[in-house]
C-alpha positions in Angstrom: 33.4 41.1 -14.6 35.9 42.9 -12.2 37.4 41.7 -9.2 35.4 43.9 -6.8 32.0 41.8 -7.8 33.7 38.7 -6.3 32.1 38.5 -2.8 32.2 35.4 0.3 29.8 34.9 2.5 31.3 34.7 6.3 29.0 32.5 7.4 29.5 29.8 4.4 33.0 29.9 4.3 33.4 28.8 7.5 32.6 24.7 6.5 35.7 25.2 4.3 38.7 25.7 6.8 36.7 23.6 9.5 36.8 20.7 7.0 40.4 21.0 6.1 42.3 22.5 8.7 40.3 22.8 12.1 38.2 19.6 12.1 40.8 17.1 12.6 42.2 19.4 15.2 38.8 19.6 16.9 38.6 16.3 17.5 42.1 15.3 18.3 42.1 18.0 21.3 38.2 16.6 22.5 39.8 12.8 22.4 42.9 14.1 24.4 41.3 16.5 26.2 38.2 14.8 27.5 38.3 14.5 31.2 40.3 11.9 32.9 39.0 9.3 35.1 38.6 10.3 38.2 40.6 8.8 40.2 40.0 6.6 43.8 39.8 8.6 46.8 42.3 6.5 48.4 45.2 6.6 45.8 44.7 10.3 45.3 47.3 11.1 48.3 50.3 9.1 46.0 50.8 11.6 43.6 51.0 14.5 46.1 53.3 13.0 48.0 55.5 12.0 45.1 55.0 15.8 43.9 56.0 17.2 47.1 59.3 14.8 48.2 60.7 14.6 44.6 62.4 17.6 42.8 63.7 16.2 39.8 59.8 15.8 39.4 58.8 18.6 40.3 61.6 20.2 37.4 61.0 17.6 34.8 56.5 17.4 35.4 57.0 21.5 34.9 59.4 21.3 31.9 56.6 19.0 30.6 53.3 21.1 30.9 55.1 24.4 29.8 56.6 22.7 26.5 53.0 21.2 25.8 51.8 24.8 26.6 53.7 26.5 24.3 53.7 24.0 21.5 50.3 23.6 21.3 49.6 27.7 21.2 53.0 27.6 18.6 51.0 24.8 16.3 47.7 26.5 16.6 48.9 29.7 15.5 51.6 28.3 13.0 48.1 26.4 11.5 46.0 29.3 11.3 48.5 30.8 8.9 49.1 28.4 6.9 45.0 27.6 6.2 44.8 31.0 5.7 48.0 31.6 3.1 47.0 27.8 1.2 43.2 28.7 1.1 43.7 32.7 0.4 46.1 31.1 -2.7 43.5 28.6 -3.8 40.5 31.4 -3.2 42.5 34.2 -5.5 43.4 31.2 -8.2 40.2 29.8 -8.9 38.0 33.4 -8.5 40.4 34.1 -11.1 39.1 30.8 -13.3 35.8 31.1 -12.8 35.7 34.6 -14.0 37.3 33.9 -17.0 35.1 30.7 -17.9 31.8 33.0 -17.0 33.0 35.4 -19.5 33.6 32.8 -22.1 30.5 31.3 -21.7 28.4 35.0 -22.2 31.0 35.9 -24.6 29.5 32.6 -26.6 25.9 33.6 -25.6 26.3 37.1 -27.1 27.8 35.5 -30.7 24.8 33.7 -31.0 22.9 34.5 -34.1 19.1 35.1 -33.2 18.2 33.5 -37.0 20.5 30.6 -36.2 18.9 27.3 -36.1 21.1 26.2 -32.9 19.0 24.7 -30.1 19.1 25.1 -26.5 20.5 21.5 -25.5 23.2 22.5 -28.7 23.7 25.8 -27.7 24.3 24.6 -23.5 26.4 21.5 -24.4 29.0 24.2 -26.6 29.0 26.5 -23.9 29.7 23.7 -21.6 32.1 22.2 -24.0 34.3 25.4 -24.4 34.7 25.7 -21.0 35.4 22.1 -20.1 37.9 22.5 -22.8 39.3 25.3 -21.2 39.5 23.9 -17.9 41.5 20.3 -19.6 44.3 23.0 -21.6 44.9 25.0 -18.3 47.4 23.9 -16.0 45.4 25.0 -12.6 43.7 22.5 -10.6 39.8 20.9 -11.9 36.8 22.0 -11.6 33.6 21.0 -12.1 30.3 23.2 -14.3 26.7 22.7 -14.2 24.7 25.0 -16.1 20.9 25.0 -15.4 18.3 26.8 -17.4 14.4 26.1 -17.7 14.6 23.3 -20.0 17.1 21.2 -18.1 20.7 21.0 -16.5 24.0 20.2 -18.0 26.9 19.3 -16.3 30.5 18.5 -16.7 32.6 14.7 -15.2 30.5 13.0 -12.7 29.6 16.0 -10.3 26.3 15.6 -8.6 23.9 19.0 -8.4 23.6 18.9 -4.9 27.1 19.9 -5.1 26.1 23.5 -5.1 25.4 24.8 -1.8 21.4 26.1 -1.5 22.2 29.5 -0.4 24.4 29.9 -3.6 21.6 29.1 -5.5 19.3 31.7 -4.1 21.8 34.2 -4.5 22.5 33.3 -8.0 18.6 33.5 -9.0 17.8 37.0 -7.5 21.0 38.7 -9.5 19.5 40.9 -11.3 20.7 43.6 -14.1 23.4 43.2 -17.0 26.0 42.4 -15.0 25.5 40.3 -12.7 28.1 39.6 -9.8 30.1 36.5 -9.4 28.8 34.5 -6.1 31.3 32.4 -4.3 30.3 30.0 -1.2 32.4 26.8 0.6 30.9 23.3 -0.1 31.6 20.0 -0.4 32.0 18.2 -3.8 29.9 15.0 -4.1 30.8 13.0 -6.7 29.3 9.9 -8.5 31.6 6.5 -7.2 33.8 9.0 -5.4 35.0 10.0 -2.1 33.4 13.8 -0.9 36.1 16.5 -0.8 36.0 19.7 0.5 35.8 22.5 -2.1 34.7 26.3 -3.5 31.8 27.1 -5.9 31.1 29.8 -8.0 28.0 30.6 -9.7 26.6 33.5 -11.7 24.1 34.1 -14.3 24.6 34.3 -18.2 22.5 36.6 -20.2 20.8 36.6 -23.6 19.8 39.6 -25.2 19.7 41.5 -22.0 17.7 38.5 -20.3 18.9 36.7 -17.7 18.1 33.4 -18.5 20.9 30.4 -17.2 22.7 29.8 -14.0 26.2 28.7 -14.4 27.8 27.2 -11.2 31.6 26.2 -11.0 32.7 23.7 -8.5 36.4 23.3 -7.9 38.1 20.6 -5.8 40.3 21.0 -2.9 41.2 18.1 -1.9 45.1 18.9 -2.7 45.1 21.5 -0.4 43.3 19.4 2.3 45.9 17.4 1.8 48.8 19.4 2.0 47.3 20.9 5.5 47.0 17.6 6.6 50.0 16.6 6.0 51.2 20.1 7.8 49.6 19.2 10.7 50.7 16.1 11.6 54.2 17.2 10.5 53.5 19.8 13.2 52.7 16.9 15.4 55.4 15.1 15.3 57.6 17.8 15.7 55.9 19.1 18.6 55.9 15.8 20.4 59.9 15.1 19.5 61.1 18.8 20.7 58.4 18.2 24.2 60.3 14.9 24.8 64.0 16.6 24.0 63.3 19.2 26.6 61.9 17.1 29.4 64.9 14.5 28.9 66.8 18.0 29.3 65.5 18.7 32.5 66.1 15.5 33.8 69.4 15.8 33.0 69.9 19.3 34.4 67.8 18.4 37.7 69.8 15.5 38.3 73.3 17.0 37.7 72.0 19.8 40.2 70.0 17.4 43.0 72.5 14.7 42.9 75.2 17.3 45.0 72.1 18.0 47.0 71.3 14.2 47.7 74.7 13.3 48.5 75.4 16.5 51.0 71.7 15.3 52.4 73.3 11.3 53.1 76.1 13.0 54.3 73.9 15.1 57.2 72.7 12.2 58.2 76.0 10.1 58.3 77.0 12.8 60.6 74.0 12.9 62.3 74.2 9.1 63.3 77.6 9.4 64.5 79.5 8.7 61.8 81.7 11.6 62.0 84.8 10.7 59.3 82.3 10.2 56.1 83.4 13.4 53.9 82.3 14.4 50.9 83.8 13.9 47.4 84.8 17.7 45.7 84.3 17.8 42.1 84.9 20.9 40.1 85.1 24.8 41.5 81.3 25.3 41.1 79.0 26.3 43.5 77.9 22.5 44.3 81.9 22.2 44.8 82.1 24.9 47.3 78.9 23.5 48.7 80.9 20.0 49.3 83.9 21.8 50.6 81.8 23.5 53.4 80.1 20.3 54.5 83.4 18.8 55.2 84.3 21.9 57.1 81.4 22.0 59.0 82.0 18.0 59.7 85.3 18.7 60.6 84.3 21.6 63.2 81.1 19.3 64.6 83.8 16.1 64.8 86.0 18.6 66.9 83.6 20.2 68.7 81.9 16.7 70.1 84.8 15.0 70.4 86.2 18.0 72.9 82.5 17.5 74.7 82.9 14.2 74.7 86.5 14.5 76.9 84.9 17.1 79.5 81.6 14.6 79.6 84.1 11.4 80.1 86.4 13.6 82.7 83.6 14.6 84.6 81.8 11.2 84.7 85.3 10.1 85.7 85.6 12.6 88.4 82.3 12.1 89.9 82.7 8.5 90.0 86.4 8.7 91.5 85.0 11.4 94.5 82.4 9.0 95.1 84.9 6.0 95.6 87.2 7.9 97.7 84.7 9.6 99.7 83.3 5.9 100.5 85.9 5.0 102.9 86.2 8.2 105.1 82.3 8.6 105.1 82.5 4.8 106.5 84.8 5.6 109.4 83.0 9.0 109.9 79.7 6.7 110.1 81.0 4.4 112.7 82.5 7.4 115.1 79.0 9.1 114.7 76.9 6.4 115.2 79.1 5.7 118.5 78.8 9.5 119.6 74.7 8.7 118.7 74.4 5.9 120.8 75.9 7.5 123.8 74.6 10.7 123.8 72.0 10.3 126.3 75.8 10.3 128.4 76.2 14.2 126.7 75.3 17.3 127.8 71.9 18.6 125.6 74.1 20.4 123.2 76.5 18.0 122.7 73.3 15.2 122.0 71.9 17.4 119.6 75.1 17.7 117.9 75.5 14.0 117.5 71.7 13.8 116.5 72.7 16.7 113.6 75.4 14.5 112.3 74.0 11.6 112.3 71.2 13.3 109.8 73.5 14.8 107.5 75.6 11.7 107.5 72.7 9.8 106.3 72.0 13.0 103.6 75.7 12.6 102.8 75.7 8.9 101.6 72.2 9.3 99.8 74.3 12.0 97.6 77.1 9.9 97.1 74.7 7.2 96.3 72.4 9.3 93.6 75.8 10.5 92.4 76.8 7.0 91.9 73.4 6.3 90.0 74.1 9.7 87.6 77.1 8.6 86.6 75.8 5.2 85.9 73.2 6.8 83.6 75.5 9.1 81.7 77.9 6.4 81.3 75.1 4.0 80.0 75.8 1.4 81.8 72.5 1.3 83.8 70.7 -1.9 82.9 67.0 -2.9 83.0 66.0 -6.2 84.4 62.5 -6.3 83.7 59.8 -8.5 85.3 55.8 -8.7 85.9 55.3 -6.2 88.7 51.7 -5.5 90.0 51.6 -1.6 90.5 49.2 -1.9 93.5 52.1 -3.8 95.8 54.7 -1.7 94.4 52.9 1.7 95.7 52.3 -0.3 98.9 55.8 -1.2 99.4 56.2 2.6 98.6 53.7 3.6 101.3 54.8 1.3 103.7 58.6 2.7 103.4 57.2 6.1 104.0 54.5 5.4 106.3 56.6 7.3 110.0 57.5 10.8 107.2 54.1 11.1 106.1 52.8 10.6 110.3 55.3 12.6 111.0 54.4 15.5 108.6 50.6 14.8 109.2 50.5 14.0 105.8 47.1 11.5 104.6 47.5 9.9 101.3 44.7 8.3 99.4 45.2 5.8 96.5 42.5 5.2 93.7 43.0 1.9 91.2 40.5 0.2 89.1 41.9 -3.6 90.3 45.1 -5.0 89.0 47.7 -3.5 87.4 50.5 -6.0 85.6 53.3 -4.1 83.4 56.4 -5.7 83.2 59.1 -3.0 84.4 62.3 -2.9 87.0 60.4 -3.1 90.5 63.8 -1.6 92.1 63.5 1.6 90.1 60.0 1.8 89.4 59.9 1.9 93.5 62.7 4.5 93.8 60.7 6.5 91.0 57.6 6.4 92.8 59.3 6.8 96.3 61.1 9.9 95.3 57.5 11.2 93.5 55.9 10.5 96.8 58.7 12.2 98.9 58.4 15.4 96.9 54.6 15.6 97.3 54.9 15.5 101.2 57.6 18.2 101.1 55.8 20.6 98.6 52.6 19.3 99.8 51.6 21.4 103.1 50.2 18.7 105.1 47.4 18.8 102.6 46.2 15.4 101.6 47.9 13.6 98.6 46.4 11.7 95.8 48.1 8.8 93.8 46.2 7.4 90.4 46.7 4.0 88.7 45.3 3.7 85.6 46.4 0.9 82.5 44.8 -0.1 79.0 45.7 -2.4 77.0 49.2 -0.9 75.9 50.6 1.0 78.7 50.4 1.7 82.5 50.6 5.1 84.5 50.5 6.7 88.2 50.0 9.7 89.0 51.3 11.5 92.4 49.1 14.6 93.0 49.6 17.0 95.8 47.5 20.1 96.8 50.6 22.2 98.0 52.4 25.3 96.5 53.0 24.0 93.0 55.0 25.3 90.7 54.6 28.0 87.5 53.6 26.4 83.9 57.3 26.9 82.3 59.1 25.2 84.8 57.4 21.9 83.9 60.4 20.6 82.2 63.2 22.5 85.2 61.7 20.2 88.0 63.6 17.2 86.5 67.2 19.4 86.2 70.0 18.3 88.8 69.8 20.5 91.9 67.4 22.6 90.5 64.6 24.4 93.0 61.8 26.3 92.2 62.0 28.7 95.6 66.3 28.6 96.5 65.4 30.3 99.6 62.9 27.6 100.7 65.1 25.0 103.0 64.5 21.4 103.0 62.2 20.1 105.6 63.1 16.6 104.5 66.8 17.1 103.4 66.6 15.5 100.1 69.8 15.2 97.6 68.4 17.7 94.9 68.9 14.6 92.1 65.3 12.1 93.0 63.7 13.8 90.0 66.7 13.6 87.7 67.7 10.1 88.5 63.7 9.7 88.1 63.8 10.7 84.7 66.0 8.6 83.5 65.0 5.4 85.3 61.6 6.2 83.5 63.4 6.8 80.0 65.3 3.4 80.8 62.2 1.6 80.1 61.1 3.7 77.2 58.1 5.5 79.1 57.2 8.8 80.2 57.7 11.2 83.1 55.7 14.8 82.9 54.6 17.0 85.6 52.3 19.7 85.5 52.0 22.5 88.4 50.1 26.2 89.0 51.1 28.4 91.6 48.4 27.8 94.6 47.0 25.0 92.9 49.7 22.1 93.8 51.4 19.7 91.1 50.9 16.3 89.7 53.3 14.0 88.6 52.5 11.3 86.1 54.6 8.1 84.8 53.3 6.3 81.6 55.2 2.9 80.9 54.7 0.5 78.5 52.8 -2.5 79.9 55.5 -4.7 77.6 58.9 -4.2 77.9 60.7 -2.7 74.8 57.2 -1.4 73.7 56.5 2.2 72.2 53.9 4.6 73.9 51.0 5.8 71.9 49.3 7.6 74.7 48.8 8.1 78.5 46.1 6.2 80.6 45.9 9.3 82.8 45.4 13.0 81.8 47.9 15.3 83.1 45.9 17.6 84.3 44.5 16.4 87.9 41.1 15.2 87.3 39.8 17.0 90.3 40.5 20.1 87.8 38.9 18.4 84.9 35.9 17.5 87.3 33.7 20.6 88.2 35.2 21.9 91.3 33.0 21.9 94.8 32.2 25.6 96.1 35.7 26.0 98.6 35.2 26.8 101.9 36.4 30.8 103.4 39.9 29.3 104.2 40.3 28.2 101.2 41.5 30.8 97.6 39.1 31.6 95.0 39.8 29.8 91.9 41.8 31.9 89.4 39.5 32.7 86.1 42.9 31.9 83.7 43.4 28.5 85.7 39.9 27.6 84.9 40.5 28.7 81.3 43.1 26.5 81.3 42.1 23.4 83.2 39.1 23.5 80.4 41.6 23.8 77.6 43.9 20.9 79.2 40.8 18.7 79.3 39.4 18.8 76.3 42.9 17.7 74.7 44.3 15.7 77.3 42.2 12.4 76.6 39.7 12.5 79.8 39.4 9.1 82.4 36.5 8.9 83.9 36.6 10.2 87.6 34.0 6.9 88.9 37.9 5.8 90.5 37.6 8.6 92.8 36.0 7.2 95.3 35.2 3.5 93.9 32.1 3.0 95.6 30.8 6.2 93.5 30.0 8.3 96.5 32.7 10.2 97.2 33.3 8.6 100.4 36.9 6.7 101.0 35.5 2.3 100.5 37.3 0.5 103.5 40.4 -0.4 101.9 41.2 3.4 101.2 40.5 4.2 105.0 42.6 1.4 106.3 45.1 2.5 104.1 44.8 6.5 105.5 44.6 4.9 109.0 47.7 3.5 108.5 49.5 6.3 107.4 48.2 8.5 109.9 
């Protein structure tokens, strides 16, 4: 019987490496790889963040995944070999064995004498005994034979039929011819007080006189070879997990070598950044980290020279201001008492000579309100203003305001209306809280042409706010934040109607930023402005949020049809009055008018009265 006869079935051979090679496999990766837990909704968030502020983990975590990566696709194919080399080995060695024993057994079958008075059960048990002989002499591994004829079954050691695989069997019994072929198929060997084991059977069938007339199966045991891949595998294993956890200890080594420059240049930043401007850092080496250290102390050194030369011309000019101030005191005194003599006798003068006293008696009083705001700057820049905080109720603090003002907004024919829910307690610095609001209110009448202005008090439980809103020119969008620079003016060739020092709105600012709140202003061209102050309603307290919407409300609010004197609306402004409200956290506009219909409640027209 040649080698070409010896033929596999694909679909029963399949069993055999799944059983020695790619079933433990199988279920090691479903138990590791069965899906996780999923995790709370809440925690999920941790891990991100860690991923995302952490490099080293970022390095190491990668390092991780693409060693698993490539060690499992490095075992999986270094397995696949090595089931195929062991079991191609095994497959070649025992075809081999199995042929010879089949031709043994029908070289015994075509001895036999036809006038011989050997019986079956005689003749199968020699057959079986030469070959079981055969198989004890040979050095190869064990197999097992069952020979099965029409008057019963003999078989070799403690193999049980069922042993042979069913589709073997069908094969075996439609061979027909002389020669028949030598079958093969993958089974499992069951055994009599013995473990299964996978292994490989071969059956054919022997021939008298032309006949076919016994089927001859031999079973061979693999369990060595199981073994031996086993024993690959997890040697495969191990190794695979050892190198993994070399080359993520690696990266961590080689991440923190690199991030721990990185770190310490970042500490140093913020040293510097905090004012600490004589922390270096330490040099090691002439790498590029090195070099990276070198030029952090040279960029130190350059920011250390650069603020401390800012910080001369800042002291020199604080010190100059301050100086001309104090020295311009005691001339502007004796100019004040000459002028206020020349005032008081200048019904005595001749009309031009009156209104010259008149003139300098106004400027002189513009004079010493710019020495005194120059005073007030310098203060602030020095840092030496201080806050002396107390319960204030906003509503007397804007009346105090109103009352101070009441002859320039008469004067200017100016009516102003105030709108407050009731009380409003914050505890603030009355004295600059009132020269904020004064100065606010001031501006409104100058920018405001004679048109009426509006002032909003609004609190919650964390902060307080007013806003000062005139109907005059206004101002554009981007000059929002320039209203607040010193001496800054949005029209230089506009004059000053009310002769104010150019520095309320700076010195403003910073009485506002003294007690940690707010001061913003918003303006359109046509439209007017609005100023709005947000303080915390306790000292030392951090703003969340505003009261009062910076937009005016009365461009929140649907606007009443204006009268033929009045501009058309502007499409963008109304475009942008709808953006602003929808982000700016809308009041309700019941304050208004309090009594909810639209007319001025008593208080409000005693207070207009007044003012008018």
């Amino acid at each position: 019987m040649s080698e070409a006869n010896t033929r596999a079935d694909p679909v029963a051979d399949v069993p055999v490496t799944g059983s020695v090679v790619t079933g433990p496999a199988l279920t090691a990766t479903a138990s590791a790889g069965g899906e996780p837990d999923r995790p709370s909704r809440r925690w999920w968030r941790l891990p991100v963040d860690a991923w995302q502020q952490s490099l080293p983990l970022r390095v190491v975590a990668t390092t991780f995944i693409a060693s698993v990566v490539v060690m499992v696709l490095g075992g999986v194919l270094l397995m696949q070999q090595a089931a195929i080399g062991v079991l191609d080995a095994k497959s070649r060695a025992a075809t081999g064995q199995a042929q010879q024993a089949a031709r043994t057994a029908q070289s015994r079958l075509d001895a036999l004498n036809v006038d011989s008075d050997t019986g079956p059960n005689e003749l199968l048990e020699g057959i079986l005994t030469d070959i079981s002989d055969r198989n004890s002499s040979a050095n190869s591994s064990t197999y097992y034979v069952i020979l099965e004829s029409q008057i019963g079954t003999q078989k070799s050691g403690n193999v049980v039929e069922s042993s042979v695989p069913q589709n073997l069997r069908d094969q075996v019994r439609a061979s027909k011819g002389a020669d028949p072929p030598l079958w093969k198929a993958p089974t499992t060997v069951h055994t009599t007080g013995g473990p299964d084991v996978p292994g490989l059977a071969f059956g054919t069938t022997l021939s008298v006189g032309g006949v076919p007339s016994y089927q001859v199966y031999i079973i061979f045991r693999m369990e060595q070879e199981a073994d031996t891949l086993r024993a690959l595998q997890q040697a495969v294993l191990i190794t695979g997990a050892v190198l993994v956890f070399l080359l993520t200890f690696i990266a961590g080594m080689v991440s923190r070598q690199v991030v721990s420059p990185i770190r310490a240049a970042r500490r140093a930043a913020e040293r510097l950044a905090s004012g600490n401007l004589e922390d270096r850092m330490t040099v090691k080496g002439k790498d590029d980290l090195a070099r990276l250290a070198i030029s952090m102390n040279y960029m130190a050194s350059e920011l250390q020279k650069q603020i401390t030369q800012l910080e001369e011309l800042s002291r020199v000019q604080q010190r100059f201001v301050t100086d001309v101030s104090h020295e311009l005191r005691t001339p502007l005194t004796t100019v004040r008492m000459a002028a206020e003599m020349l005032y008081e006798a200048r019904e005595d003068f001749d009309p031009l000579a009156a209104r010259s006293a008149e003139l300098l008696q106004v400027e002189l009083d513009r004079f010493e309100s710019l020495l005194s705001d120059l005073l007030e700057i310098s203060r602030f820049d020095a840092g030496a203003a201080v806050l002396t905080p107390a319960p204030t109720d906003l509503n007397e603090l804007v009346d105090r305001v109103l009352g101070g003002i009441a002859s320039l907004s008469a004067s200017t024919n100016t009516e102003i209306r105030v709108h407050s829910s009731g009380p409003i307690t914050a505890e603030l610095d009355s004295r600059r809280i009132e020269r904020v609001l004064r100065n606010l209110v001031v501006n409104a009448i100058e920018h405001g042409e004679h048109r009426p202005i509006d002032i909003h008090l609004a609190g919650d439980d964390d902060a307080v706010a007013i806003a000062v809103r005139d109907h005059g020119v206004g101002f554009e969008a981007a000059q929002a934040k320039q209203v607040f620079h010193r001496f800054w003016r949005a029209d230089p060739s506009r004059e000053r109607r009310i002769g104010g020092t150019g520095l309320g709105l700076s010195i403003s600012m910073e009485d506002t930023r003294l007690h940690g709140g707010w001061l913003n202003a918003w303006g359109r061209p046509g439209r007017g402005a609005q100023f709005r102050v947000t303080l915390p309603r306790q000292a030392g307290a951090i703003l969340q949020q505003s009261p009062l919407p910076l937009v005016p409300r009365d461009l929140i609010s649907p606007l009443p049809m204006p009268s033929p004197s009045e501009p058309e609306p502007d499409p963008a402004d109304d475009e942008a009055r709808n953006t602003a409200g929808v982000g700016a956290g809308l009041v309700p506009d019941s304050d208004r008018s309090r009594d909810g219909t639209g007319r001025p409640t008593p208080i409000e027209q005693t207070r207009g009265e007044e003012l008018r």
